[in-house]
C-alpha positions in Angstrom: 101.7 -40.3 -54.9 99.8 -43.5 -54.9 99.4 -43.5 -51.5 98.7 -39.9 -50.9 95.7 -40.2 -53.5 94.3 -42.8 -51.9 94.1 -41.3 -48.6 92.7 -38.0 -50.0 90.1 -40.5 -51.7 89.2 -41.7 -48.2 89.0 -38.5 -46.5 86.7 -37.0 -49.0 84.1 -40.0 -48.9 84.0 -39.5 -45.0 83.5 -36.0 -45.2 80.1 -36.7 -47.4 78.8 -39.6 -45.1 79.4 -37.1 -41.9 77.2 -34.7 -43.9 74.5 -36.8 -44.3 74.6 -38.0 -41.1 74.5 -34.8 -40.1 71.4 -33.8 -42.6 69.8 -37.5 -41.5 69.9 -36.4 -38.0 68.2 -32.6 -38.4 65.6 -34.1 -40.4 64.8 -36.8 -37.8 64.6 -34.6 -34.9 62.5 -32.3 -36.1 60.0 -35.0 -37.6 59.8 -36.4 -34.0 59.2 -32.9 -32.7 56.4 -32.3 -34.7 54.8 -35.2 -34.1 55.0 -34.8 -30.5 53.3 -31.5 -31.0 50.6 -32.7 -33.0 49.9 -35.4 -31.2 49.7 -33.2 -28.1 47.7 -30.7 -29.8 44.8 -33.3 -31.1 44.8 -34.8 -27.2 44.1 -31.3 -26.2 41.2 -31.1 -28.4 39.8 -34.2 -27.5 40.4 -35.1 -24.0 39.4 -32.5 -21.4 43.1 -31.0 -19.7 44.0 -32.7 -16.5 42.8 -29.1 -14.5 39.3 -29.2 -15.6 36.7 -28.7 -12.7 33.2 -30.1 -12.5 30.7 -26.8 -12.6 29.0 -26.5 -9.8 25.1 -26.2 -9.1 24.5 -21.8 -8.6 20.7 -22.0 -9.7 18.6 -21.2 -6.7 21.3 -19.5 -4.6 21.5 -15.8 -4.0 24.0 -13.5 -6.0 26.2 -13.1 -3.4 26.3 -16.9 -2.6 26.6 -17.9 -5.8 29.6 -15.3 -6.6 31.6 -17.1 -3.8 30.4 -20.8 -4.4 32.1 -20.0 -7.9 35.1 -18.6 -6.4 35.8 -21.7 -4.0 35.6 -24.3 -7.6 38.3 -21.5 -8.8 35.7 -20.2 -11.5 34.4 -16.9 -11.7 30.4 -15.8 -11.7 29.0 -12.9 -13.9 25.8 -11.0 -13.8 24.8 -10.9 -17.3 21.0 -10.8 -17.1 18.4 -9.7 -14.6 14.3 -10.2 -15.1 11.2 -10.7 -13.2 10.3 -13.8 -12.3 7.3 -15.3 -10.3 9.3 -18.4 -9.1 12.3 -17.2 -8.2 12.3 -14.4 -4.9 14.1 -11.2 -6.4 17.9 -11.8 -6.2 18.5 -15.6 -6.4 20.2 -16.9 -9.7 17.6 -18.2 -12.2 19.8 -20.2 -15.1 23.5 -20.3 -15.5 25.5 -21.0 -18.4 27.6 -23.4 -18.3 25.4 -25.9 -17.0 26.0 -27.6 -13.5 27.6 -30.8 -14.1 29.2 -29.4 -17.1 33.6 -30.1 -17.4 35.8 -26.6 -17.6 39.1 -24.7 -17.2 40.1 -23.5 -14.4 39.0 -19.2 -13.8 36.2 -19.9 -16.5 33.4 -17.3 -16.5 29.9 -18.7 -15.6 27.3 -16.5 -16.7 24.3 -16.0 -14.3 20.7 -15.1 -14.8 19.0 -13.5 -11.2 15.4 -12.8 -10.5 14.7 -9.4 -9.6 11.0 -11.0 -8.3 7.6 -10.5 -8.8 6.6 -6.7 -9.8 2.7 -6.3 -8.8 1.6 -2.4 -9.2 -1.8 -1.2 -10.1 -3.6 -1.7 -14.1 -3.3 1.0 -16.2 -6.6 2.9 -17.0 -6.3 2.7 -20.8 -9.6 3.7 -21.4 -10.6 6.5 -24.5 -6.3 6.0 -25.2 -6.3 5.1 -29.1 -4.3 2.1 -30.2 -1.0 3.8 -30.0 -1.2 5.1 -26.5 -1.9 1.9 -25.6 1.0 0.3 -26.9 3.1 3.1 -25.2 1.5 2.4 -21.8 1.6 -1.2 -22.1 5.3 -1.2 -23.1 6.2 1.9 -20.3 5.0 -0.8 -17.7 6.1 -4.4 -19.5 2.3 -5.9 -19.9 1.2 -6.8 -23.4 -1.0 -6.8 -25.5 -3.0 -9.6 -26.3 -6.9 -9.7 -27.8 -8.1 -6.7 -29.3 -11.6 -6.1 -30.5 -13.9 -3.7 -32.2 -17.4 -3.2 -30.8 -20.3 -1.0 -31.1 -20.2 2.2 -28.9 -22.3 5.8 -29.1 -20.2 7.7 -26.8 -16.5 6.5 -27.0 -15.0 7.7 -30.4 -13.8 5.4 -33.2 -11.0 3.4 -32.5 -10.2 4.6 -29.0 -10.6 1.9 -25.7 -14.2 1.2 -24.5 -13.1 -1.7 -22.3 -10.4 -3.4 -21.2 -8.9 -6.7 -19.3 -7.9 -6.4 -16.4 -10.0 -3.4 -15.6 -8.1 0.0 -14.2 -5.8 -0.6 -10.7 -6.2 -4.4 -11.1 -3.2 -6.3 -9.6 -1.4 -7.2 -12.5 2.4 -7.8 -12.4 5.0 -7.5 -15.5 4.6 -10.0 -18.4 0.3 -9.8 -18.2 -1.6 -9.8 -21.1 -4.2 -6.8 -21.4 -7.1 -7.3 -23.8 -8.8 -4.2 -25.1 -12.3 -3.5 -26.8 -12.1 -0.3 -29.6 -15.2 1.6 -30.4 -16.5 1.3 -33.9 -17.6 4.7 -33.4 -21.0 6.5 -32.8 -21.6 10.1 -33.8 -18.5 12.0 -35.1 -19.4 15.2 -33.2 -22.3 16.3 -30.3 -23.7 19.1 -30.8 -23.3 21.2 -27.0 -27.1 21.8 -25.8 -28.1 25.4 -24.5 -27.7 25.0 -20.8 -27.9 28.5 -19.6 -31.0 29.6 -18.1 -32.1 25.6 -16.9 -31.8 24.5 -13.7 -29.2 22.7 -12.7 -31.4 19.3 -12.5 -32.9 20.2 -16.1 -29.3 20.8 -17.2 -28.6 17.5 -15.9 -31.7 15.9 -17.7 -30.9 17.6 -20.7 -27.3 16.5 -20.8 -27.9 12.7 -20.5 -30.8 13.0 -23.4 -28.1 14.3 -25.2 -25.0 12.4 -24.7 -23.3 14.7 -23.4 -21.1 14.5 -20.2 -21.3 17.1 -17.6 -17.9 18.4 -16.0 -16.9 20.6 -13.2 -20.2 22.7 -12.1 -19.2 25.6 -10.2 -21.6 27.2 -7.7 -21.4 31.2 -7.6 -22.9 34.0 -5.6 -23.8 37.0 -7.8 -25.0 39.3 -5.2 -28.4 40.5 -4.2 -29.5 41.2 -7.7 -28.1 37.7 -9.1 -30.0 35.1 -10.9 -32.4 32.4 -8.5 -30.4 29.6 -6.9 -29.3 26.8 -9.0 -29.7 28.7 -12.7 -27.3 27.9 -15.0 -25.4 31.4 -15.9 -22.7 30.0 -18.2 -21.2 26.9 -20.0 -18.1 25.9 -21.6 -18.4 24.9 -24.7 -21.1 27.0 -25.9 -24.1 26.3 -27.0 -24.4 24.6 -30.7 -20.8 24.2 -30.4 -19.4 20.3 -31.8 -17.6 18.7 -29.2 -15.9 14.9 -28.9 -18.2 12.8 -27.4 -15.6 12.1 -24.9 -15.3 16.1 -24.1 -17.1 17.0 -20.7 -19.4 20.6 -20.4 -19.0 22.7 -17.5 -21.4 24.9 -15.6 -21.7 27.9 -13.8 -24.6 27.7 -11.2 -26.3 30.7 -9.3 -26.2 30.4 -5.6 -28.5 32.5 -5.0 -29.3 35.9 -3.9 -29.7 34.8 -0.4 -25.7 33.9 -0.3 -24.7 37.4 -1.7 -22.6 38.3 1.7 -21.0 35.7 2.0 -16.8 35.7 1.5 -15.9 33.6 -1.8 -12.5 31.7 -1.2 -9.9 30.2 -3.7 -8.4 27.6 -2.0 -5.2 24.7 -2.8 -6.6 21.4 -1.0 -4.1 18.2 -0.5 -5.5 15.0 1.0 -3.7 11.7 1.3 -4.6 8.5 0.9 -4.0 6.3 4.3 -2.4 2.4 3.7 -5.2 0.0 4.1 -5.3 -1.4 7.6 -4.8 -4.7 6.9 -0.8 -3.5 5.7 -1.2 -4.4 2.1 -0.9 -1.8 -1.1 -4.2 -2.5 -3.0 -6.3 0.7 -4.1 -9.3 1.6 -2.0 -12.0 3.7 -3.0 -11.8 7.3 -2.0 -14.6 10.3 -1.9 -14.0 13.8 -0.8 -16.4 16.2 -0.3 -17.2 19.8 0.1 -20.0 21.2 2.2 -20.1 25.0 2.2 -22.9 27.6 2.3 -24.0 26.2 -1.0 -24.6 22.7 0.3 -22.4 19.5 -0.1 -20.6 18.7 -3.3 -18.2 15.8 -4.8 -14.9 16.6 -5.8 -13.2 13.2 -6.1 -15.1 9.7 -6.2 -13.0 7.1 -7.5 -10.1 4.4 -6.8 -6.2 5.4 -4.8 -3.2 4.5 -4.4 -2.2 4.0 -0.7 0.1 7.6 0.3 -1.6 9.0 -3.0 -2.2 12.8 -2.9 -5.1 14.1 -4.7 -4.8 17.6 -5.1 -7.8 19.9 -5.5 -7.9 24.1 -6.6 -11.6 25.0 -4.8 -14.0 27.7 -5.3 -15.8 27.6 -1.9 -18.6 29.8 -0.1 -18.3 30.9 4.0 -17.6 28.8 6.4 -16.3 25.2 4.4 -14.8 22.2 4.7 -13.1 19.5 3.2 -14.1 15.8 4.3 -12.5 12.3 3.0 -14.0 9.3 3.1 -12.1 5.7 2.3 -14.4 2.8 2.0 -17.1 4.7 2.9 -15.7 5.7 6.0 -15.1 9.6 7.2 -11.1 9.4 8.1 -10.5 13.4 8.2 -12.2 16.5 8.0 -10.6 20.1 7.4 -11.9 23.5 8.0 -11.0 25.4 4.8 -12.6 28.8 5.4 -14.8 30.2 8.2 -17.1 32.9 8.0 -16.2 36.3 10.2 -19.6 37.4 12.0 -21.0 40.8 11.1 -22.1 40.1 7.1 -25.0 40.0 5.9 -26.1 36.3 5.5 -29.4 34.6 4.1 -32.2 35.6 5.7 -33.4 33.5 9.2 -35.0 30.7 7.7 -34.3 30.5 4.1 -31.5 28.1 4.4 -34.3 24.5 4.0 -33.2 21.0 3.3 -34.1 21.5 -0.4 -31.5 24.2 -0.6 -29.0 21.4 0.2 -30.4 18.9 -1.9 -30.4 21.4 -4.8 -26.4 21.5 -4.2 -25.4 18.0 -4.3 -24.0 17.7 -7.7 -22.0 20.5 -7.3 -18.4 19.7 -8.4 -19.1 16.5 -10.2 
């Protein structure tokens, strides 16, 4: 019985060293696991992985180009951004992020920046636009707004554009600054002057003593009985009537009884500005003209677009056409009515130079 206590004894006290050997072990291993993980774990963090690849240099190559350059350093490039520029051509990457030079993963993005080049177009005419209507325009074509001032002005209404910089169809490109001058304001209304029953060159007189700007005048035959050539028959506003300084007053002239049987035509003009020979786009001065049986008149006197069309509704009188002159220089001429024979024109003779000198400011 001695004996078989003993060696019970001895078994037991085995058993509990095997178990915490056992327990010794399990704790061991998975302390060294750990560690091994952690220590991986902070050499990741610090130290760049063994498959990191040097970024290369895509500023200053085209999209395309750049797309693959990426593609053969096993990265991938992104459009993110596009803009104007004035020093890179339209299509070549501006700035990329990461940086050239800089250490990543393989299949990183690179984010790229590409010039859509330099926009020129023609200056805004801002001019009577109040402050708000500025801001739209500026904002509809990407210029801003830089200076703006208040000055003294009798015929531009309070705070609304006298002057601006750069002046209307001005090169500018996106990103300019535009200065403008506002009016401090002159009269609050004009009183419209009694035109009717002037000539048309006392009309005229009488309009620039009063401030007032002259509109479409309209040249009309009222038949045998009508009033003399070039008496003013009606206006628009009326007389006495308060008008914007900014508003323009239109006429209706007598052409005369002398003009009575000739054919009065409504008539839908187009004319088209040409490109500038020399093959750029900058706006040329343009003047089209009338001449009819009243004399010669202006329709259109002012700066165009090249491949502009300036579209005009005419009143005209016999035989008429249309001429279009671009830096001073007739380009075309078209017939827009002819007189049939067989009505009963002016008399022989009564058609004199001061006739068509009387008729100039038609239509202006």
């Amino acid at each position: 019985m001695t004996t078989d206590a003993a060696r019970t004894r001895t078994v037991r006290r085995r058993g509990r060293w095997f178990e915490r050997d056992w327990f010794f072990a399990l704790a061991l291993a998975t302390f060294v696991g750990t560690a091994v993980w952690f220590g991986g774990a902070i050499r990741d963090f610090f130290a760049p992985a063994s498959t990191t690849i040097t970024v290369p240099t895509l500023t200053g190559q085209t999209t395309s180009d750049a797309i693959a350059s990426a593609q053969r350093a096993k990265l991938r490039a992104e459009v993110v951004e596009r803009a104007a520029s004035d020093r890179y051509p339209a299509d070549v990457v501006m700035r990329q992020d990461p940086a050239p030079g800089t250490e990543a993963r393989a299949g990183r993005q690179i984010s790229l920046a590409v010039s859509t080049g330099l926009q020129i177009f023609s200056m805004p005419d801002l001019r009577y636009e109040d402050l708000r209507e500025v801001n739209l325009d500026l904002a509809h074509d990407k210029l801003q707004l830089g200076k703006v001032r208040t000055v003294p002005s009798d015929e531009v209404p309070p705070n609304r554009v006298v002057a601006q910089d750069p002046v209307p169809l001005t090169a500018v490109r996106v990103g300019s600054v535009v200065n403008v001058d506002l009016s401090k304001g002159g009269p609050p209304a004009i009183k419209v002057p009694a035109f009717k029953g002037l000539s048309v060159d006392e009309a005229r007189d009488l309009a620039a003593r009063s401030h007032v700007v002259l509109g479409q005048i309209v040249w009309t035959p009222f038949g045998e009985y009508g009033p003399a050539r070039g008496v003013v028959v009606r206006q628009n506003p009326d007389a006495n009537a308060s008008i914007d300084p900014s508003q323009a007053v239109s006429l209706q002239v007598s052409a005369g009884p002398a003009v009575a049987g000739y054919i009065v035509r409504q008539v839908h003009a187009v004319a088209t500005v040409p490109s500038p020979q020399d093959g750029s786009e900058r706006a040329q001065r343009v003047r089209v003209e009338v001449r009819d049986q009243t004399g010669r008149w202006s329709v259109y006197d002012a700066y165009a677009q090249p491949k502009q069309k300036l579209d005009f509704n005419l009143t005209v009188v016999g035989t008429s056409e249309l001429d279009v002159y671009v830096e001073n220089e007739l380009i075309s001429s078209t017939k827009l009515g002819v007189e049939p024979p067989g009505l009963p024109h002016q008399p022989k003779g009564s058609g004199s130079h001061d006739d068509n000198a009387d008729a100039k400011g038609a239509g202006q």
